[in-house]
MILUMTI-170763 format. One record per residue (C-alpha): x, y, z; residue in one letter. Coordinates in steps of 0.5 Angstrom, whole numbers, plus 500, padded with zeros to 3 digits. Layout:
N
<rotor <X Y Z> "A">
...
***
This chain:
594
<rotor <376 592 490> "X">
<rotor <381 591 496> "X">
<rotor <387 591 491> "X">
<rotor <384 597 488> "X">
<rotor <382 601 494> "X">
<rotor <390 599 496> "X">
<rotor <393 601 489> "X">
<rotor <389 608 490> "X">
<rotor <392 608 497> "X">
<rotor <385 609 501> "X">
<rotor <383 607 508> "X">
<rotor <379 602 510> "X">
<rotor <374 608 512> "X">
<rotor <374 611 505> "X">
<rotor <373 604 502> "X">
<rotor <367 602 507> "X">
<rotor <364 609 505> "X">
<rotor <364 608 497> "X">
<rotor <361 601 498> "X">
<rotor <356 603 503> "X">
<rotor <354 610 498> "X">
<rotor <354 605 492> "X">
<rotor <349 600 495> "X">
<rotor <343 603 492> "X">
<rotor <345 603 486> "X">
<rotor <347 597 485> "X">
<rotor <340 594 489> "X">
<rotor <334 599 490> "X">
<rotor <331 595 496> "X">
<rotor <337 599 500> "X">
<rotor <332 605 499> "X">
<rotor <327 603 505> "X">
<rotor <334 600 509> "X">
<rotor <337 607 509> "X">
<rotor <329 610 511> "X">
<rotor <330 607 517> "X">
<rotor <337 608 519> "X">
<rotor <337 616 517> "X">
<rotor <329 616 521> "X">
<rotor <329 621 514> "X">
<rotor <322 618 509> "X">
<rotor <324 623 503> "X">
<rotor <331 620 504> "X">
<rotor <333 614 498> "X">
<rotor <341 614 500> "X">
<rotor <345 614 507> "X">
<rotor <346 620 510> "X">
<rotor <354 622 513> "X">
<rotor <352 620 519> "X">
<rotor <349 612 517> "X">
<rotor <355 612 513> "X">
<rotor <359 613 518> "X">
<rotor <355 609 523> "X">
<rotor <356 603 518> "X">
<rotor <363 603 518> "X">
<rotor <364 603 526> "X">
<rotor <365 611 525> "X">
<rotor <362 615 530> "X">
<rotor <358 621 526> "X">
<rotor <362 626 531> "X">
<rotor <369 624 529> "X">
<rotor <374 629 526> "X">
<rotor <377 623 523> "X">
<rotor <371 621 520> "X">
<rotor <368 627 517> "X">
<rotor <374 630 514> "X">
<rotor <372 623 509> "X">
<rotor <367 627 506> "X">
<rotor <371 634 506> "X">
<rotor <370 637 500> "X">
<rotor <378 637 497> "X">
<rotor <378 629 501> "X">
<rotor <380 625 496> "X">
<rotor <373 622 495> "X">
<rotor <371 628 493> "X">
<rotor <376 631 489> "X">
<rotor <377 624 484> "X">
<rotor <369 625 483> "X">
<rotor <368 619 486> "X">
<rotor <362 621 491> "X">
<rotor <357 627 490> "X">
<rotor <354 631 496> "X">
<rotor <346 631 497> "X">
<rotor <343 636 500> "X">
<rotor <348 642 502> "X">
<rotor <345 646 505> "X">
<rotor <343 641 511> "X">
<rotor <349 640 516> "X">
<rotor <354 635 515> "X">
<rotor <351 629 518> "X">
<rotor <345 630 515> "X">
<rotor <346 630 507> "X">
<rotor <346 624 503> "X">
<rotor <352 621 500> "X">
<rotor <352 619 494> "X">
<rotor <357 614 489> "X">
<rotor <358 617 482> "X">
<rotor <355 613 477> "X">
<rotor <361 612 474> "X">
<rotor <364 609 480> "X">
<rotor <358 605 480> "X">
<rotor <359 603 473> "X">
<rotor <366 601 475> "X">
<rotor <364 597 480> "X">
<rotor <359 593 476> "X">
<rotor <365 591 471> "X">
<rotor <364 597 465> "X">
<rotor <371 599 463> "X">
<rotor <368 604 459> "X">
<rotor <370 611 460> "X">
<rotor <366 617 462> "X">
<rotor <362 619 456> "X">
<rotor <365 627 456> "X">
<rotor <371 624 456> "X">
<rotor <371 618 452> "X">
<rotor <374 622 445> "X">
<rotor <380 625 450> "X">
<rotor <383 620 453> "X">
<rotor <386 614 450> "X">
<rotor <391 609 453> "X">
<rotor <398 609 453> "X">
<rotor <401 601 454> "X">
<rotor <407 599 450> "X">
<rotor <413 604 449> "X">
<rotor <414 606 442> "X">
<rotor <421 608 443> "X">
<rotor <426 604 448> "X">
<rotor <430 609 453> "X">
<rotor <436 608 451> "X">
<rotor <435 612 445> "X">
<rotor <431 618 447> "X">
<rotor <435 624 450> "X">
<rotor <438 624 457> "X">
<rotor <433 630 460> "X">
<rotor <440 630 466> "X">
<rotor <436 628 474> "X">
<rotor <428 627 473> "X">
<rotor <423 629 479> "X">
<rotor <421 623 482> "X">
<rotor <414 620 481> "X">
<rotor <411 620 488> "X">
<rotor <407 612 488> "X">
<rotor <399 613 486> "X">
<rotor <396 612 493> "X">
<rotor <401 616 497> "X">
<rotor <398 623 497> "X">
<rotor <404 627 496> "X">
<rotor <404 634 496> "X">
<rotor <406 634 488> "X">
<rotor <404 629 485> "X">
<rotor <405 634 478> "X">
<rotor <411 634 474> "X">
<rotor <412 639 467> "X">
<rotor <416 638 462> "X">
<rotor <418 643 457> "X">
<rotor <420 641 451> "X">
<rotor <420 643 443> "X">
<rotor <417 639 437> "X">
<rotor <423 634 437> "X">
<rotor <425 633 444> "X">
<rotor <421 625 444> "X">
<rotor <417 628 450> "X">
<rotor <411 623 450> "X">
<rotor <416 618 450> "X">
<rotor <420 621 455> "X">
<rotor <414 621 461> "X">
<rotor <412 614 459> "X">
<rotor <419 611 460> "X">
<rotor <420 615 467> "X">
<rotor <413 612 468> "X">
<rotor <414 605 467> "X">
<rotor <421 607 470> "X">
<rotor <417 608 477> "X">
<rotor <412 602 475> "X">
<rotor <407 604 472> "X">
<rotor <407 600 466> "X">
<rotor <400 603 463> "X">
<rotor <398 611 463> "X">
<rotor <393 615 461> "X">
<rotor <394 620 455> "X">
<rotor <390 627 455> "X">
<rotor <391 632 450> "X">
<rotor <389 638 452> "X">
<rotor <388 641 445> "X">
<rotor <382 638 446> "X">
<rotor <379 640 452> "X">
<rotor <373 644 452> "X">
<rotor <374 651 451> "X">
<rotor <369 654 456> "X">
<rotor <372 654 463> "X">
<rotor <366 650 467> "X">
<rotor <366 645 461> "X">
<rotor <374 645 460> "X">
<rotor <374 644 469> "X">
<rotor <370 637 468> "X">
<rotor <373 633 463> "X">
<rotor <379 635 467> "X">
<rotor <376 632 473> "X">
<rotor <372 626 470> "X">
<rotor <379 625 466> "X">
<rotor <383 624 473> "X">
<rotor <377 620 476> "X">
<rotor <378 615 469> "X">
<rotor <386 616 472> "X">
<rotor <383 613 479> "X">
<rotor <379 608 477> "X">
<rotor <384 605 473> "X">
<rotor <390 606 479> "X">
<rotor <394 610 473> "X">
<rotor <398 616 472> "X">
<rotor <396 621 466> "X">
<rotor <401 624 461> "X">
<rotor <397 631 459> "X">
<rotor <401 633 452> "X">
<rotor <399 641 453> "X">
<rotor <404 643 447> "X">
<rotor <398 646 442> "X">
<rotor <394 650 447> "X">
<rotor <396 657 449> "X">
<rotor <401 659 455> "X">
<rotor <395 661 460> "X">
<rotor <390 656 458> "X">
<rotor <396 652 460> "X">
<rotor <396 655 468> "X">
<rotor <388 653 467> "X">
<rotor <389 647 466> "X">
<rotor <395 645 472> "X">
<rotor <391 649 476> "X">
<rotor <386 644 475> "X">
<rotor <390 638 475> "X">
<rotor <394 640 482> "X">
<rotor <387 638 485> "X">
<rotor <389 631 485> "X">
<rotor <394 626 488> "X">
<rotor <395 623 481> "X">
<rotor <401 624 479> "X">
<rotor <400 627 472> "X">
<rotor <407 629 468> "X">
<rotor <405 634 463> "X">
<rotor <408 636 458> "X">
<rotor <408 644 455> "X">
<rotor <412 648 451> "X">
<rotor <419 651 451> "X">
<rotor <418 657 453> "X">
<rotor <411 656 458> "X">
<rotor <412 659 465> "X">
<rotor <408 654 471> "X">
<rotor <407 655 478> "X">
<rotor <410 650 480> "X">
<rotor <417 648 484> "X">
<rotor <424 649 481> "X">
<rotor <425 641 483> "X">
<rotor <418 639 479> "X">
<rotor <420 642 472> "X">
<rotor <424 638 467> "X">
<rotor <427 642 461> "X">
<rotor <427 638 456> "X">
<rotor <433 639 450> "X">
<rotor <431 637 442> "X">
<rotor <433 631 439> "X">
<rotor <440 632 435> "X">
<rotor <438 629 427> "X">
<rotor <443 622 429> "X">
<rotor <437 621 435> "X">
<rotor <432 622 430> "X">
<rotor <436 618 425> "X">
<rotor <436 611 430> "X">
<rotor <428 613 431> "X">
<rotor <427 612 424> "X">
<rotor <432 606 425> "X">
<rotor <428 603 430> "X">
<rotor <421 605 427> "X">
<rotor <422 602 420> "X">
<rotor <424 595 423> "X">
<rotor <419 595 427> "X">
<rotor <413 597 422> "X">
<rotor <418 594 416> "X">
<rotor <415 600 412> "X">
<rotor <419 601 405> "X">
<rotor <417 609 405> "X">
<rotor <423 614 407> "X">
<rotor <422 620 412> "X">
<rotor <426 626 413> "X">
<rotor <430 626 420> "X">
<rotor <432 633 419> "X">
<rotor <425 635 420> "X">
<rotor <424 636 428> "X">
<rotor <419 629 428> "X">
<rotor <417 627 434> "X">
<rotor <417 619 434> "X">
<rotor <409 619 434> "X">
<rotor <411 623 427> "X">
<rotor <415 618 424> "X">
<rotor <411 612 426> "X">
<rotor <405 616 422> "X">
<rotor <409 617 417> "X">
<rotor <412 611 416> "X">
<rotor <404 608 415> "X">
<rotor <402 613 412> "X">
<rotor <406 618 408> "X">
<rotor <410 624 408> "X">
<rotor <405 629 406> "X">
<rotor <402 628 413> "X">
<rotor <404 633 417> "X">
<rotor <404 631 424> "X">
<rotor <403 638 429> "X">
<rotor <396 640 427> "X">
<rotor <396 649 428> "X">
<rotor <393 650 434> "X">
<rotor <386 654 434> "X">
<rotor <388 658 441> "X">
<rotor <391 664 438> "X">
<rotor <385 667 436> "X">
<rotor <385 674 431> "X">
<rotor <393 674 432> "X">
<rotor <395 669 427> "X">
<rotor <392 666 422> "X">
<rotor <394 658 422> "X">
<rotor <395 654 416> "X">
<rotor <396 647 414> "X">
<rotor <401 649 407> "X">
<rotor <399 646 401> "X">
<rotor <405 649 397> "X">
<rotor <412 647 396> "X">
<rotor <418 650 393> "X">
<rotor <417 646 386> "X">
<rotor <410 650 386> "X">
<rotor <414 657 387> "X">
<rotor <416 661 380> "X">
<rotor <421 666 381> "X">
<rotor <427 667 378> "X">
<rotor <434 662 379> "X">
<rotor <437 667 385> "X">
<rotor <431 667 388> "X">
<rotor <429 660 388> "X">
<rotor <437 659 390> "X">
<rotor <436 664 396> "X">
<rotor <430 659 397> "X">
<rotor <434 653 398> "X">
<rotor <439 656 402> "X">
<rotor <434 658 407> "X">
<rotor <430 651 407> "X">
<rotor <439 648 409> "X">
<rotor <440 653 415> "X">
<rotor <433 651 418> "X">
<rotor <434 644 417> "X">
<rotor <441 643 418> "X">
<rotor <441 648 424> "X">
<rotor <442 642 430> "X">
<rotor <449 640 426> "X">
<rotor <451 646 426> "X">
<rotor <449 650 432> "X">
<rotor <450 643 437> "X">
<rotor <454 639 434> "X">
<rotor <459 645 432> "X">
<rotor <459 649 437> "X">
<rotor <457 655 432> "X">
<rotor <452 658 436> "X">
<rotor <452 666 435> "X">
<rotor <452 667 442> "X">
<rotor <448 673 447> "X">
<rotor <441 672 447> "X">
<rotor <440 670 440> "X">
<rotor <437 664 440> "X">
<rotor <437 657 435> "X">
<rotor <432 660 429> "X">
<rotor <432 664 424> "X">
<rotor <430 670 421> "X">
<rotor <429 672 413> "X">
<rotor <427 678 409> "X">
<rotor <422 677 403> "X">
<rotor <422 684 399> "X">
<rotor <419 685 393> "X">
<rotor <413 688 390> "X">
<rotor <405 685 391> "X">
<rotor <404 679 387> "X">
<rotor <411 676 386> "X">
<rotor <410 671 390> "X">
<rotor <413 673 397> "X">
<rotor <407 669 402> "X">
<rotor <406 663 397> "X">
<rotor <414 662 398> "X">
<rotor <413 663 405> "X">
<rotor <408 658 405> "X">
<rotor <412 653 401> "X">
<rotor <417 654 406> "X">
<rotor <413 651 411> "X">
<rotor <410 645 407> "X">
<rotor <417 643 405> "X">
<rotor <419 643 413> "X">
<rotor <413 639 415> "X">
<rotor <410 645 420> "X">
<rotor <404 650 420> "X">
<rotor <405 656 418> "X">
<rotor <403 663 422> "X">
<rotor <400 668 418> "X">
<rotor <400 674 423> "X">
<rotor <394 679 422> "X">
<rotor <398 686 424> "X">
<rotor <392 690 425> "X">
<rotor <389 685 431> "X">
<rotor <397 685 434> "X">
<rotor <398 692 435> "X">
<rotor <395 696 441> "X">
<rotor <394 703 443> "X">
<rotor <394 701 450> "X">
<rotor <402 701 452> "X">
<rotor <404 693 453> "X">
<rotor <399 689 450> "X">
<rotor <402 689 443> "X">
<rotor <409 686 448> "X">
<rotor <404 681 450> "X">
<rotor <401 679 443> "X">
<rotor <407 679 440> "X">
<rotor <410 673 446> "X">
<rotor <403 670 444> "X">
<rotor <404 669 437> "X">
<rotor <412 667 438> "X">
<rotor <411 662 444> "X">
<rotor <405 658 439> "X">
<rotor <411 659 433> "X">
<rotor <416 655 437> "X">
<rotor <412 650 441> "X">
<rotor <411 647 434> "X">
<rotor <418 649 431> "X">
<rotor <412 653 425> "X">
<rotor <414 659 421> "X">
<rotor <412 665 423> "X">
<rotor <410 670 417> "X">
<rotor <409 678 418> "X">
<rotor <406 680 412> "X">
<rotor <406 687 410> "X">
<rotor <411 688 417> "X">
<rotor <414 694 415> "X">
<rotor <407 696 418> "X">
<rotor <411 694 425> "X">
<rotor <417 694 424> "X">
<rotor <418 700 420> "X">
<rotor <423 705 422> "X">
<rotor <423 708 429> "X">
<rotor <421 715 430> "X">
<rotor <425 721 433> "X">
<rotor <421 721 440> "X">
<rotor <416 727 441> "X">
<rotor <411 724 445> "X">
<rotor <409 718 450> "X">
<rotor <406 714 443> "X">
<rotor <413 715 440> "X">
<rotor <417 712 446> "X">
<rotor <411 707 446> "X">
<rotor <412 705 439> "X">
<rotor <420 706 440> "X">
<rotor <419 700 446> "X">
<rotor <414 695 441> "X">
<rotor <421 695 436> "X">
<rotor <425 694 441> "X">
<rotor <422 688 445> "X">
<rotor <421 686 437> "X">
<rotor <428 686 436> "X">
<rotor <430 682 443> "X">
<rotor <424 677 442> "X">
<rotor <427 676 435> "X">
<rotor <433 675 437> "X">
<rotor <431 669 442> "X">
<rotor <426 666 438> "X">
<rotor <427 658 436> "X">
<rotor <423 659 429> "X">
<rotor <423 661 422> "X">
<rotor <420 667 422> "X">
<rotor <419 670 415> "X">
<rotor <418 678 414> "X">
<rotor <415 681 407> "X">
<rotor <414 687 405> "X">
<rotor <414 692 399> "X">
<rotor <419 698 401> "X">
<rotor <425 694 403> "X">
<rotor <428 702 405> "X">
<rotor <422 702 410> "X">
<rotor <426 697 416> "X">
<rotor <430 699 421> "X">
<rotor <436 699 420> "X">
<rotor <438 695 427> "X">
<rotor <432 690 425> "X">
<rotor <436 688 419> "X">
<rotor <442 687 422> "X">
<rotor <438 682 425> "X">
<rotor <436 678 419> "X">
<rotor <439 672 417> "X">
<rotor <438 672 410> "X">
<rotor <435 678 406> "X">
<rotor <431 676 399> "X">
<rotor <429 680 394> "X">
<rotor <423 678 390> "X">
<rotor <423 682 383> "X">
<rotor <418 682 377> "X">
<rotor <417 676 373> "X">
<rotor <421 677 367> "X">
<rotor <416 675 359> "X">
<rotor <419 668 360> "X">
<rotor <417 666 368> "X">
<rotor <410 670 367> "X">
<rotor <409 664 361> "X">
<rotor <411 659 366> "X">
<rotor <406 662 371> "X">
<rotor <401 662 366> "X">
<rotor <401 655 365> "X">
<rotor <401 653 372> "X">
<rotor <395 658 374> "X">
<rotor <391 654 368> "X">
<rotor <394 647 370> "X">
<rotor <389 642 365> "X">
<rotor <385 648 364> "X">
<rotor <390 651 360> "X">
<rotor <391 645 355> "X">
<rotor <386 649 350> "X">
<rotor <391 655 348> "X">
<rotor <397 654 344> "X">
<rotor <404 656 346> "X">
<rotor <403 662 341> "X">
<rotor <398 665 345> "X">
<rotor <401 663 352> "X">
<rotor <406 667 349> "X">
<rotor <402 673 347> "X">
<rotor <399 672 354> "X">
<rotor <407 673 358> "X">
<rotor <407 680 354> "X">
<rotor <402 683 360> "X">
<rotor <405 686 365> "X">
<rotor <402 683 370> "X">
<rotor <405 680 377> "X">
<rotor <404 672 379> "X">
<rotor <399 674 383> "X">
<rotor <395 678 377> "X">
<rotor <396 672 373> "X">
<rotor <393 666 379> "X">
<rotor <387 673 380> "X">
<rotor <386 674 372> "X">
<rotor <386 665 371> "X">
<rotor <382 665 377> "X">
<rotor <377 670 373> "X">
<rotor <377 665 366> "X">
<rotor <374 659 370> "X">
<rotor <369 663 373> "X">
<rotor <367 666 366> "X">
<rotor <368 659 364> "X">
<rotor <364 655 368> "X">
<rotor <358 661 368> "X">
<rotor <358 659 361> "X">
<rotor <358 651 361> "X">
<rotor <365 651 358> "X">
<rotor <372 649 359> "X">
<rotor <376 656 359> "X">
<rotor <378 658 352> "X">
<rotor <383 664 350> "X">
<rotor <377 669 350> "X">
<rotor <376 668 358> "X">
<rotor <383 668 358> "X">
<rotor <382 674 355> "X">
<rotor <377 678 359> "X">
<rotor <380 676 365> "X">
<rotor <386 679 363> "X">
<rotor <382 685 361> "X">
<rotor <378 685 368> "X">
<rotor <385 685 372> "X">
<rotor <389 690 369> "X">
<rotor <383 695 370> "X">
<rotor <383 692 377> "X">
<rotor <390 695 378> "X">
<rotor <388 702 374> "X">
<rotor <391 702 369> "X">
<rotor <388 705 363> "X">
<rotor <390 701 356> "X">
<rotor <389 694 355> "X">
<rotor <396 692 351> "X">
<rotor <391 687 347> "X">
<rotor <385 691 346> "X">
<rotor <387 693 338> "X">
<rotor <388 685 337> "X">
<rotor <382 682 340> "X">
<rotor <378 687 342> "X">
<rotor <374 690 348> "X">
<rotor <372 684 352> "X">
<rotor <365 684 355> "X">
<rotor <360 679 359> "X">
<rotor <354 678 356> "X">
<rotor <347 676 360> "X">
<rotor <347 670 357> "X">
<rotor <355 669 360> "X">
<rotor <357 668 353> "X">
<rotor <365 672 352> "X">
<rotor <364 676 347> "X">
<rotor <369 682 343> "X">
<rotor <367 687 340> "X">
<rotor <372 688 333> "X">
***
């Protein structure tokens, strides 16, 4: 208990008051002692005037009574409870938390509200000489100083080794152990989120370590909260946010942390494979962290390390792709342009650092691409499978919830949603975008100049954003011409010709399609129909089929042939004359009527 009251830096009077407030926890006959001592019968605990009696203290010391202040140390670590505040100070009970006690007793555990945030962070997972070189590094002030700011930020990208980095400066200050919070698991109700905070430094405190606090996957303002928070303490605490986060903070208290060029994460790999002496391979181009790689060395590279976030509400929609380029049909120009855009995101770090061939202003290390085409030619799924080959979450943008009447709001949502895209170097898809990124009107009134403000800030933002951001829409002629000057690569999405749609055919039916022949996969490519008519026409067969406790058969092609191409309005069924009108009948039998 002396070496921690040490560690912790509290005075002998500190430490003399938490022993004293424990004491009828640990024996309940010290009930009936301090009835006497406070002269109180309905009293089971020491009032601050005994506790301070009993360490030598008199009851009207400033000194003494500033231990029991409500920002003193013993309070704010959650280590000692106030009773009775409506009462004057010397006459309130003070009361040791039961956390406190348990750690007293020898039970390490942590706080039941806390015991699925934290975890321990003991053995370096990366030697320093190998992590990047972050230039000066605040100091880390020792765990008892009470220093002034004991906070130290971190912005980082994905890909930057940021948690490794915070450990190593840790150990580097002598601290060989921290405790690890992600924030993305914080509760969301303000009063819920306030006390795992604290209940996370008490565990810091009992424990005489620092934390890391990753806060790269929660938003910019649930961030503020959260160091607000923090900053109530004298643990030191390195949090770690994303590259584009304001903090209130000192200049001298944030580090910007630089991305990890391929030869960085190359050595990581290096390092991890000989460690875990894995035969499994992993893309380095991707912007891994070593905590990624070391997973995916265990278990695979399908995994995808940074989850989405769930703090980005109605503005975007996060996906986890199922997609890749190989499940993408679209004709041979296509599928180059493709992998074109796949090279450019992944060599980026080559050819902008190493290089040297930034284009320089304001615009930033990402890039920008156009998918245009007509509904259903595969433009989102080619965007998804994009995001599934990089290994990152795809931002699906809902525009309708993005733009606002009130001036300024949509600027703020757009930042939302681009500031979640770069923290985890995900693709950020506008879909339908020629809805807000259409051309800009002449100006006639205050909505004109408004909407004219929302594009420009649009087309500044895009110019700095560190991201793929993927833009489709079905009438090209509709984007503004100084938008598309921006863009670096523009994809034309045509109809699929007899021969693709065939091969769409048998992908959307997969084993279910093994009942067709060729010679009706053939009829079927003959329909008009987009990749996205087909998936919806194959998708309407299995449920006929399975209505009918059947595997699909051609007749259910059939009929949800007939059933998409009179969702799309058109009059006349091209296969009609040959196998008649198709209709379910109650019984869920497809029949035909010749």
């Amino acid at each position: 208990m002396t070496r921690w009251a040490m560690l912790c830096g509290l005075s002998d009077s500190e430490l003399g008051s938490l022993i004293v407030a424990a004491a009828v926890h640990v024996d309940p006959r010290f009930e009936a002692f301090f009835i006497v001592l406070n002269n109180e019968v309905d009293t089971r605990g020491p009032s601050v005037a005994t506790t301070l009696r009993l360490i030598g203290s008199d009851p009207s010391s400033p000194e003494g009574r500033r231990i029991f202040d409500a920002d003193g140390f013993l309070s704010r670590m959650g280590l000692i409870e106030m009773r009775r505040q409506d009462h004057p100070l010397p006459t309130r009970i003070v009361d040791a938390s039961e956390r406190f006690v348990r750690h007293l007793l020898g039970d390490g555990r942590f706080d039941g509200r806390v015991d699925n945030l934290l975890s321990w962070r003991s053995e370096p997972l990366m030697p320093g000489e190998l992590l990047p070189d972050t230039g000066p590094f605040p100091e880390v002030p020792p765990l008892g100083s009470r220093h002034e700011s004991a906070i130290v930020c971190m912005r980082s990208h994905q890909g930057s080794g940021a948690v490794c980095i915070a450990h190593h400066r840790l150990h580097m200050s002598g601290h060989p152990r921290a405790l690890m919070l992600d924030a993305h698991d914080l509760p969301h109700d303000a009063s819920e989120c306030r006390d795992a905070v604290h209940a996370s430094l008490r565990e810091a405190a009992l424990a005489c370590t620092p934390m890391i606090v990753d806060a790269r996957r929660i938003a910019a303002d649930r961030v503020a909260e959260v160091i607000a928070l923090l900053d109530q303490s004298f643990i030191p605490v390195i949090v770690i946010t994303g590259p584009s986060v304001s903090v209130d903070l000192p200049p001298d208290r944030i580090v910007d942390v630089p991305v990890a060029a391929p030869a960085v994460r190359d050595a990581w790999l290096d390092y991890l494979t000989n460690q875990i002496s894995s035969p499994r391979t992993v893309d380095t181009l991707q912007r891994l962290e070593p905590e990624d790689i070391r997973e995916r060395l265990l278990h695979g590279n399908e995994k995808i390390s940074a989850s989405a976030p769930s703090d980005m509400g109605t503005l975007a929609r996060p996906v986890i792709p199922t997609f890749r380029l190989s499940h993408v049909i679209v004709h041979d120009q296509v599928e180059g342009e493709l992998s074109h855009l796949l090279s450019r995101v992944r060599l980026r770090d080559r050819v902008l650092d190493d290089w040297a061939m930034r284009p320089g202003g304001t615009r930033g290390r990402g890039i920008t691409a156009l998918f245009a085409g007509p509904s259903g030619t595969g433009k989102t799924m080619a965007a998804e499978a994009l995001a599934g080959e990089l290994g990152v979450p795809l931002f699906h943008v809902d525009l309708s919830s993005v733009v606002d009447k009130y001036i300024g709001e949509t600027e703020k949502r757009l930042e939302q949603i681009f500031t979640a895209a770069e923290q985890f170097d995900g693709v950020l898809l506008f879909d339908e975008a020629d809805a807000l990124f259409g051309k800009r009107s002449q100006v006639s009134d205050a909505r004109d100049r408004h909407a004219n403000i929302e594009v420009a800030y649009l087309l500044q933002r895009m110019e700095s954003f560190d991201g793929l951001a993927i833009l489709t829409s079905n009438l090209r002629a509709n984007l503004d011409d100084a938008f598309s000057r921006r863009l670096d690569c523009i994809v034309d999405f045509p109809e699929p010709t007899q021969e693709l749609r065939e091969k769409i055919w048998r992908a959307c039916l997969g084993q279910q399609g093994q009942h067709l022949s060729d010679d009706q996969f053939r009829t079927l490519s003959t329909l008009e129909l987009s990749g996205g008519g087909i998936s919806s026409a194959a998708l309407s067969a299995a449920f006929a089929a399975a209505e009918a406790g059947r595997d699909v058969q051609y007749e259910h092609v059939i009929w949800g042939s007939a059933r998409e191409w009179q969702k799309l309005g058109r009059l006349s069924f091209p296969l009609e004359q040959s196998f008649g009108s198709f209709a379910h009948s109650p019984g869920g039998e497809v029949t035909t009527d010749a």
